[in-house]
C-alpha positions in Angstrom: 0.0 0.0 0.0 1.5 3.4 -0.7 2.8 5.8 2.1 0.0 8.5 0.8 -2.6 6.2 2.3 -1.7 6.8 5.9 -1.2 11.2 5.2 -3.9 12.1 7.8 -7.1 13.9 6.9 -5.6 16.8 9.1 -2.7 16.8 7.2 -4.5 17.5 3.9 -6.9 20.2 5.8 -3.5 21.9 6.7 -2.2 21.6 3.2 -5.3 23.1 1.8 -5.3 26.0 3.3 -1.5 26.5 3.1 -1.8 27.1 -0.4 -3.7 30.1 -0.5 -2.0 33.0 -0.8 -2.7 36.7 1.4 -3.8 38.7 -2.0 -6.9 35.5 -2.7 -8.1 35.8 1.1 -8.3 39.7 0.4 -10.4 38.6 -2.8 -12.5 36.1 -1.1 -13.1 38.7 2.0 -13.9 41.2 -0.6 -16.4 38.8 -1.9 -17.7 38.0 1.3 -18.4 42.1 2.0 -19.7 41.7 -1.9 -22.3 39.1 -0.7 -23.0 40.9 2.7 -24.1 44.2 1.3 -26.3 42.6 -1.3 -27.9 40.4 1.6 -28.7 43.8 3.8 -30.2 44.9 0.6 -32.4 42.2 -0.2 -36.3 42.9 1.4 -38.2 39.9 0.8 -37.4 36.3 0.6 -37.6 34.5 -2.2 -40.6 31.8 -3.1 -39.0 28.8 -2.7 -37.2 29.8 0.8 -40.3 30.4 2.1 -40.9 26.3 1.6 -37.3 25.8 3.0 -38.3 27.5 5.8 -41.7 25.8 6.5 -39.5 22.3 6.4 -37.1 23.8 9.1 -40.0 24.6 11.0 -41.3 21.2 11.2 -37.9 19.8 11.5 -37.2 21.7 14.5 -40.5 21.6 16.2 -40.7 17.6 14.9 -44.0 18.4 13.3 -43.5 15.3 10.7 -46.3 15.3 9.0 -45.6 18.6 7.6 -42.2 17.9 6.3 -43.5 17.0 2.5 -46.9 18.8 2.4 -46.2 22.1 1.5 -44.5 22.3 -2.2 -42.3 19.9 -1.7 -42.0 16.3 -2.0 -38.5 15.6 -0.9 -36.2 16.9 2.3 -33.0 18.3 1.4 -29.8 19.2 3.4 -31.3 23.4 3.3 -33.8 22.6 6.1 -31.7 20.4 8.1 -29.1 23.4 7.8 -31.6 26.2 8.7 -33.6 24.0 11.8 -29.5 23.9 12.8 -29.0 27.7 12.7 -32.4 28.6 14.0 -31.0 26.9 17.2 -28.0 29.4 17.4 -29.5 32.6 16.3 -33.2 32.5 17.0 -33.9 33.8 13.2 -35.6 31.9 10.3 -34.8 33.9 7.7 -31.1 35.0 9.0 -30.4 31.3 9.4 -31.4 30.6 5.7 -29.5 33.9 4.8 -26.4 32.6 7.0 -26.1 29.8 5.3 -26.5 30.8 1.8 -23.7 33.0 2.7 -21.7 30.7 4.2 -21.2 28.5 1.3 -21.7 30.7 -1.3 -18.4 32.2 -0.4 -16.6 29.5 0.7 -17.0 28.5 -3.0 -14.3 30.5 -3.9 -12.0 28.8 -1.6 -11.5 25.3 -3.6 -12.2 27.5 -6.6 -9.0 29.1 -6.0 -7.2 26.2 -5.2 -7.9 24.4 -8.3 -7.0 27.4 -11.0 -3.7 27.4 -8.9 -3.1 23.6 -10.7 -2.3 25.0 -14.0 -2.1 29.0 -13.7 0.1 31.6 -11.8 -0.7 33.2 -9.1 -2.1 36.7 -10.6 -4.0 34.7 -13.1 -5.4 32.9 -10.3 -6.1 35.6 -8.3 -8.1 37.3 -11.1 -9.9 34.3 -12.1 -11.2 34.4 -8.4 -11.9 37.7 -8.2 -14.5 37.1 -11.9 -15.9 34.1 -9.7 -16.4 36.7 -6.3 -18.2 39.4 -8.4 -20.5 37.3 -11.0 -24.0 38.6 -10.7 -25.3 35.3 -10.2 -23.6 33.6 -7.7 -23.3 36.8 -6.0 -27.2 37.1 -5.9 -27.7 33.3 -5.0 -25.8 33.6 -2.2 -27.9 35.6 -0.2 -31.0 33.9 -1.3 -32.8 31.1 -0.1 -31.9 28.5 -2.6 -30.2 25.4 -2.4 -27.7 26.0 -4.7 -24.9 27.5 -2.8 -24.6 24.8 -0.5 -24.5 22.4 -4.0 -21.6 25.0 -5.4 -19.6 24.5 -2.4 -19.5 20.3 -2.5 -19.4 20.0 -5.8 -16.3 22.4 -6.3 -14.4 20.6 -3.4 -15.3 17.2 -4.7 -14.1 18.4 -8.1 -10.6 19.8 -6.7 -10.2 16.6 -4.6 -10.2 14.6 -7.7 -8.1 16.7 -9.3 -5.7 16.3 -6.7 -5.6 12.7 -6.3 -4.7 12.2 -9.6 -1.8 14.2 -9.3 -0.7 12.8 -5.1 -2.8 9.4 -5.1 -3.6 9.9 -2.2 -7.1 7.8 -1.2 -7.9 9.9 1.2 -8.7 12.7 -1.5 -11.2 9.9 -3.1 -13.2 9.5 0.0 -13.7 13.3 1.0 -14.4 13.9 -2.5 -17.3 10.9 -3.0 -18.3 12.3 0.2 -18.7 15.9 -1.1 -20.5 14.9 -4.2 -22.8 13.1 -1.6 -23.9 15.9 -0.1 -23.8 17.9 -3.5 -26.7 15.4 -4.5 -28.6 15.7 -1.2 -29.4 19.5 -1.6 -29.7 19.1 -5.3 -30.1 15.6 -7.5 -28.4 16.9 -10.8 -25.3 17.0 -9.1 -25.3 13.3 -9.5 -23.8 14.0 -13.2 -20.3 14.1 -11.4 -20.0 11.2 -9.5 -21.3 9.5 -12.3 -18.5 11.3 -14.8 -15.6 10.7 -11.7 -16.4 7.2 -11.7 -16.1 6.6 -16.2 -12.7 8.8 -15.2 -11.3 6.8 -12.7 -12.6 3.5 -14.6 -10.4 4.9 -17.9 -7.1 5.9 -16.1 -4.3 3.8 -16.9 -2.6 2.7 -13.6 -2.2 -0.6 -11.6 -4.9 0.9 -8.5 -7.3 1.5 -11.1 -9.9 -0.6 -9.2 -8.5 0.0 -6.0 -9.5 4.1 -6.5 -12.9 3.0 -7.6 -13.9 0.9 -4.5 -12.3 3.8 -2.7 -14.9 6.2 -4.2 -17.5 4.3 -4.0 -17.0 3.1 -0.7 -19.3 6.2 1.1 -21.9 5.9 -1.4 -22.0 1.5 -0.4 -21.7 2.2 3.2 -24.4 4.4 3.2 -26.7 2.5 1.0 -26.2 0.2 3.3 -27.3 2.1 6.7 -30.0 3.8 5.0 -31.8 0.6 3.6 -31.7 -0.7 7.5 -32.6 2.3 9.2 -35.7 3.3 6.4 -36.6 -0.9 6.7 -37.3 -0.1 10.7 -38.7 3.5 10.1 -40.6 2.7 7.5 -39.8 5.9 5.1 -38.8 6.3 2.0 -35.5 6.3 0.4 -36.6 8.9 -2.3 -37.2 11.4 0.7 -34.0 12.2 1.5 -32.1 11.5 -2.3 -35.2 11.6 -5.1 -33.1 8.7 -6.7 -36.2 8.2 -8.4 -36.2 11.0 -10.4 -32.6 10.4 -11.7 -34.3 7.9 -14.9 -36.7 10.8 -15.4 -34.0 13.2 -16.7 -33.6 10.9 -19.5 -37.0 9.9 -20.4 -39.5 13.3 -19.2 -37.8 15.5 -21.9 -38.7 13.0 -24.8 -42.7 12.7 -23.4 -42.5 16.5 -23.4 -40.7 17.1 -26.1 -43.7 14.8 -27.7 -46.6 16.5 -26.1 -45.3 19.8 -27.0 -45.2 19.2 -30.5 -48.5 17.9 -30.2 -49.7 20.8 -28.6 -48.5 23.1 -31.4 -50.1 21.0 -34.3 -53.6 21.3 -32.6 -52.9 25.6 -32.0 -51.8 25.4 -35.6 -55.7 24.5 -36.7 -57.2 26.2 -34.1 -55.7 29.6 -34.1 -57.8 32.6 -35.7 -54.7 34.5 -36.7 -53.4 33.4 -40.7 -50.1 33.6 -39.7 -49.9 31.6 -37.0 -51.3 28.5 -38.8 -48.3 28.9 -40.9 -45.8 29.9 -38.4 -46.4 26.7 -35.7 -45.6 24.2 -37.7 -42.5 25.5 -38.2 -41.9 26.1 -34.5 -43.0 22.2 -34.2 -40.4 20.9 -36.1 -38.0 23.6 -34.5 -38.6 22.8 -31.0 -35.0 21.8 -30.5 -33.5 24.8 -32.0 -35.7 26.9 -29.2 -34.5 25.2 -26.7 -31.1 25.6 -27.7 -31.5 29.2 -28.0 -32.7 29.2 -24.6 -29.8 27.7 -23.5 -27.3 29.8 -25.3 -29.6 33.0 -23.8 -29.6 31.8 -20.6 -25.8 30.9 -20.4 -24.3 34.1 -21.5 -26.4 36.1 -18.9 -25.5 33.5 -16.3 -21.6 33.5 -17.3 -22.1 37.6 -17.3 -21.4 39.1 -20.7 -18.0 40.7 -20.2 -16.5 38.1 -18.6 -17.9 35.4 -21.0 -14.6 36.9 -23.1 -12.4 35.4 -20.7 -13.7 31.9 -21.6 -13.7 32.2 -25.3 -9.7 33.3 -25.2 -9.8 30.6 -22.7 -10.6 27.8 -25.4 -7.3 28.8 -28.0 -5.0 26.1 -27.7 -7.3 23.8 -25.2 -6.6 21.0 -27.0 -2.9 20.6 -26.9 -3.5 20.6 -22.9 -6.0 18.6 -22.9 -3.7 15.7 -24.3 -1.1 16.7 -21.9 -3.0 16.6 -18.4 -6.0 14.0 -18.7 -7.5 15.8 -15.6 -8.3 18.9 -18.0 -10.4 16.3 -19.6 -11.8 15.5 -17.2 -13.3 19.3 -16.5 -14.1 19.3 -20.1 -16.2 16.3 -19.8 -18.6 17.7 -16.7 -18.6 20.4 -18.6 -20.2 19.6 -21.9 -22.3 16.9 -19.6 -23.6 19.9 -17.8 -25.0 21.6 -20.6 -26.0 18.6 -22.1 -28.2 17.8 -18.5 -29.5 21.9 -18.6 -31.0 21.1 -22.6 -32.7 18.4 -21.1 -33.9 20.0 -18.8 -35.1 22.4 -20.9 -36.8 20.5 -23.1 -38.5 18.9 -20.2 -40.0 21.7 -18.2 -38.9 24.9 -20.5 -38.0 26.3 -16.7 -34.2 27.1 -16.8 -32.8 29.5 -13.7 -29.8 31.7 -14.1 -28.5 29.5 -11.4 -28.7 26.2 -12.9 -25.5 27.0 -14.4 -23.2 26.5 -11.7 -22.8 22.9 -12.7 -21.3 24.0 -15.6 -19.6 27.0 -14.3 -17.6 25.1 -11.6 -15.7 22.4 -14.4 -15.5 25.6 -16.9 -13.8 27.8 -14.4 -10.4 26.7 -15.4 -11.0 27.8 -19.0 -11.8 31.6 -17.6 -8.5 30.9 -16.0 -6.3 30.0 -19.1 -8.0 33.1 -21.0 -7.0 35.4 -18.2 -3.3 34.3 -18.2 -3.7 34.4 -22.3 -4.9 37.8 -22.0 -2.2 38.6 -19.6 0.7 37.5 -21.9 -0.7 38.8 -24.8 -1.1 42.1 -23.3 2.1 42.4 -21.6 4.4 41.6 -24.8 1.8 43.7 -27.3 1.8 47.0 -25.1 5.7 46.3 -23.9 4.6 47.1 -20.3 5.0 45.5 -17.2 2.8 42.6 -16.0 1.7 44.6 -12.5 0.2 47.2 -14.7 -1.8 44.9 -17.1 -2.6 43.0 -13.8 -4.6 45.9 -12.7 -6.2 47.0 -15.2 -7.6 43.8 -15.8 -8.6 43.4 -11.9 -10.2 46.9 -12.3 -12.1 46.2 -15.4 -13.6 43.2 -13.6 -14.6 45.0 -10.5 -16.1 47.9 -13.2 -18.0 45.4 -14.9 -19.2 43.2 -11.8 -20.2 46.1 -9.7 -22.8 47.9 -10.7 -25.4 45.1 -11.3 -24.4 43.5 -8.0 -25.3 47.3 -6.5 -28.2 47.6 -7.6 -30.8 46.6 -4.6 -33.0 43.7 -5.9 -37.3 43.9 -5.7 -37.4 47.1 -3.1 -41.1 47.5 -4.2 -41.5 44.5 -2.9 -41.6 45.3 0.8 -45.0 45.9 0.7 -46.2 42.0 0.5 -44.0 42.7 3.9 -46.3 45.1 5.2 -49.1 43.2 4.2 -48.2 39.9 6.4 -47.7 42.0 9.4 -50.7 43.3 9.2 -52.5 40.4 8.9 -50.3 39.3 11.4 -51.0 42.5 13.9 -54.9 41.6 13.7 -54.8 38.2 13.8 -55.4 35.8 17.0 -52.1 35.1 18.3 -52.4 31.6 19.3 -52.9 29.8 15.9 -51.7 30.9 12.3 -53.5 33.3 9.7 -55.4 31.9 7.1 -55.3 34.7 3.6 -57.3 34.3 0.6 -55.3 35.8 -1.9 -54.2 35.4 -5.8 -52.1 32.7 -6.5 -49.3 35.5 -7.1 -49.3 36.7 -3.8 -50.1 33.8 -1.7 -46.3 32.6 -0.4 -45.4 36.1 0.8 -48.4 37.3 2.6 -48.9 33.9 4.1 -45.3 33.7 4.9 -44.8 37.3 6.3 -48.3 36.5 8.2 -47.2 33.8 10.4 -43.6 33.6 10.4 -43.0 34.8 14.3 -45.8 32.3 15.4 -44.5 29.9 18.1 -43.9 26.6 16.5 -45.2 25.3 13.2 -46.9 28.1 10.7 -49.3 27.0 8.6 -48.1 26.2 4.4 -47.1 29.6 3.1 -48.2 27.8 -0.6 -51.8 26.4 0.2 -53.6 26.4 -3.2 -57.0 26.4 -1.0 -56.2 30.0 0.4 -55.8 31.5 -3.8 -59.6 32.4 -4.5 -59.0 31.8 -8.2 -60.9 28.9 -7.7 -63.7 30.5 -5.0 -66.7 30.5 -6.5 -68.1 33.7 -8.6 -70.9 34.8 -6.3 -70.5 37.1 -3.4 -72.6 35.1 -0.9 -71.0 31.8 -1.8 -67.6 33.6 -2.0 -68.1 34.4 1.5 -69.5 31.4 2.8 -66.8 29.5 1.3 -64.2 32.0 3.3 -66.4 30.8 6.4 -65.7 27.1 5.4 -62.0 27.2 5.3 -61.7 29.2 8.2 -60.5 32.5 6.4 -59.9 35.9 8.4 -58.6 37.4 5.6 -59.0 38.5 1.9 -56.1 40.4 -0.4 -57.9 41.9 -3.5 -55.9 42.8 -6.2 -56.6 44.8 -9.2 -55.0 42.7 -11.6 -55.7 39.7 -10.9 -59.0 39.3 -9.3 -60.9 37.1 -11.2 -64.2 37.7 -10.6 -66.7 40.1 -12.8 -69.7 40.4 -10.9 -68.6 41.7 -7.9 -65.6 43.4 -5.5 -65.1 43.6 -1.9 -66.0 47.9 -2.1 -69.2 47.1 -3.6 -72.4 48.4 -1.3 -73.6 45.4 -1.0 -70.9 43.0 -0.2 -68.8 45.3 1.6 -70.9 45.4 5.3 -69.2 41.9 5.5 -65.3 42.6 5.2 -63.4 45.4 7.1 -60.9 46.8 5.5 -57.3 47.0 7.2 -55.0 48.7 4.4 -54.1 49.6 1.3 -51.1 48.9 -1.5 -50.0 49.4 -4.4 -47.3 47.1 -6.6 -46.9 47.5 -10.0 -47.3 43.9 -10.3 -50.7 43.5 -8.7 -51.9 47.0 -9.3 -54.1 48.4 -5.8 -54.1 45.7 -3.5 -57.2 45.9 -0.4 -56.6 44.0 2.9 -59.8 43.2 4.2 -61.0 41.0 7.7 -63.9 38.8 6.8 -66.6 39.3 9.5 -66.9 36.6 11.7 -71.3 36.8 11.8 -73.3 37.6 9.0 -74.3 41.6 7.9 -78.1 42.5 8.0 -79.3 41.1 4.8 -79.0 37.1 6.4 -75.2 36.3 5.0 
């Protein structure tokens, strides 16, 4: 057995962090500030953290049976994170902020690290410094998503096996299975890189070929193995914690939509009034791919960031010859192109494709930014005859030029008044059990959300499609009765989208039955009413 095997997991901690210089911590705290200010600045949560939070809530007050019945059908690692930090700071949504944070910028960190493989320092440092002021992951780190704590494992994972080719060490096998582990726990499409480790490790050519691979995959075995015995005497479900089960449906959902779409477009094609349309969707049938692609090509220069997608393009010049010297480049080359390849599925299948999807693809690709930064800085330096320090900066300050101002710019401010709104449900609701709203389907998550988030234990589901009166029936005394039914103190109408015709909460008659706590305005929703629904009926026998 080789003398790496017994290098301690201390050992390689102490290594790590050895290697990063005083100019990247400056970057990274620089990010960190980055990430701060834009958190302070950010009003209102975001739709899906209100969810996260709800499981955290029920986590931490062991309410089980609430864990998969608002919105979401699996338990992640966010929850568990935020039930953990709601026990240190007493703060839902500064928990979920906190942690966001936390891994969002300790991304950077193995990030750093693994541009210092094959670039100089400076080119390394200003590779990071693209990474700590990209719109996107800047943005995601202070929101409520899952991602940031996927970024994180997935780059350390990556950087361990990049390592390990290079020291053979096995202990850089196991803390990198591991870290893909918990990359797939808060989000399943990080299972793409195990998946791509284990075909790279299977096509090395050395005599511990097999060895490495039982070494990898010796977490993922061992665990397999706990979990079947511990779900066999619980009684839960696997899926709950991993949605293995949806893994198969990456490959065969986009075909069935892909199918039904087409479908759908060949019936519009007859149906539609408009001449040109019956001409025009057929051809958007048979292009339905080429869409998609354009999607894809949309949404991965925004994600990237426009200016810095140069970096990457100069990046790409003379890829190839490294690629044959250093099989680990192909090896980021491979996730790479497998992560776009997953994001056009995806695409295809649900047509729903988030800025911040990309960071599967941006964590392999980040070593092409790198290579077109020390390109650039060559190139520059020998073309202008001036010293590296001075085309060092002007890069650095053409990044932070670029980055800035859209990371400045405070996010949704109007926004505060679904704030307002919950608070004053809140203010006039009874304080021992949570506030039922009837509101749009728009509006529903914040209000309810804002409405009950400083009750003791439990709120209620801040997405209950029973509270949106879209489906309420169109008659003011059955629209009433039916608030009675479900045990509604409250109704939100908005201008925009309220759906009904005959009638509005101001009108004469109906009114004597609601009392109105507030007004609003959003540009979304147009006026917005906050009205208490009398608890007895008016004069007329409602």
């Amino acid at each position: 057995m080789p003398s790496t095997f017994f290098i301690k997991p201390g050992a390689i901690v102490q290594r790590f962090f050895s290697r990063i210089s005083a100019r990247a911590w400056l970057v990274i705290l620089a990010g960190l500030g980055l990430r701060v200010w834009v958190g302070l600045h950010t009003v209102i949560v975001n739709p899906d953290g209100a969810l996260y939070i709800h499981q955290a809530m029920a986590l931490y007050f062991k309410n089980w049976n609430s864990l998969k019945t608002c919105g979401l059908s699996f338990l992640s690692s966010y929850p568990v994170l935020i039930a953990a930090g709601y026990y240190l700071v007493h703060d839902w949504i500064l928990s979920a902020r906190l942690i966001s944070l936390f891994f969002g910028t300790a991304l950077l960190i193995p990030l750093y690290l693994m541009f210092k493989e094959w670039v100089r320092d400076d080119s390394a440092i200003l590779s990071l410094l693209v990474f700590a002021v990209t719109p996107v992951l800047v943005s995601n780190s202070v929101e409520l998503v899952r991602d940031p704590i996927n970024w994180f494992f997935l780059s350390l994972g990556t950087f361990a096996v990049i390592r390990q080719a290079k020291t053979h060490s096995p202990w850089l096998l196991l803390i990198a299975s591991l870290c893909f582990l918990a990359a797939i726990w808060a989000r399943i499409e990080a299972v793409l890189f195990p998946a791509v480790t284990l075909g790279y490790l299977l096509c090395l050519k050395n005599n511990r070929r097999m060895i490495n691979v039982l070494i990898f995959l010796s977490p993922l075995l061992v665990i397999m193995f706990f979990s079947i015995a511990g779900l066999m005497i619980s009684g839960l479900s696997f899926n709950d914690l991993h949605r293995c089960h949806e893994i198969a449906g990456k490959f065969i959902e986009p075909i069935r939509e892909y199918q039904k779409m087409a479908e759908s477009l060949k019936s519009l094609a007859w149906s539609s009034p408009n001449p040109s349309m019956e001409f025009f969707l057929p051809e958007a049938r048979n292009l339905i791919w080429l869409i998609a692609l354009g999607t894809l090509l949309n949404r991965f220069l925004e994600a990237f960031f426009y200016p810095f997608v140069v970096f990457y393009v100069v990046g790409f010049f003379g890829i190839h010859h490294k690629i044959r010297s250093d099989s680990r480049l192909l090896y980021l080359a491979i996730l790479t192109v497998s992560g776009l390849a997953l994001l056009y599925m995806h695409t295809l299948q649900t047509w729903m494709l988030y800025y911040r999807f990309f960071g599967i693809v941006m964590i392999p690709g980040a070593i092409f930014c790198a290579f077109g930064i020390e390109r650039l800085l060559n190139i520059l330096t020998r073309r202008l005859s001036v010293q590296p320090a001075t085309v060092f900066w002007v890069i650095l300050l053409l990044i932070i030029g670029a980055g800035l101002p859209k990371n400045l710019k405070s996010p949704d401010l109007d926004k505060s008044v679904f704030i307002q709104i919950g608070e004053t449900v809140f203010q006039n609701a009874p304080k021992s059990s949570g506030a039922r709203i009837a509101t749009s389907r728009h509006t529903q998550t914040w209000v309810s959300f804002y409405a009950n988030i400083h009750l003791p234990g439990t709120a209620p589901c801040p997405l209950d499609p029973t509270n949106c009166w879209e489906s309420f029936p169109d008659d003011p005394d059955q629209f009433y009765d039916h608030l009675r039914q479900n045990r509604q103190d409250f109704v939100l109408w908005e201008e925009k989208y309220w759906p009904f015709h005959d009638f509005t909460l101001s009108d004469p008659a109906v009114s004597k039955t609601y009392k109105e706590l507030g007004r609003w305005y959003h540009r979304d929703t147009g006026k917005m009413i906050l009205y208490a629904v009398s608890n007895t009926p008016d004069a007329d026998g409602r």
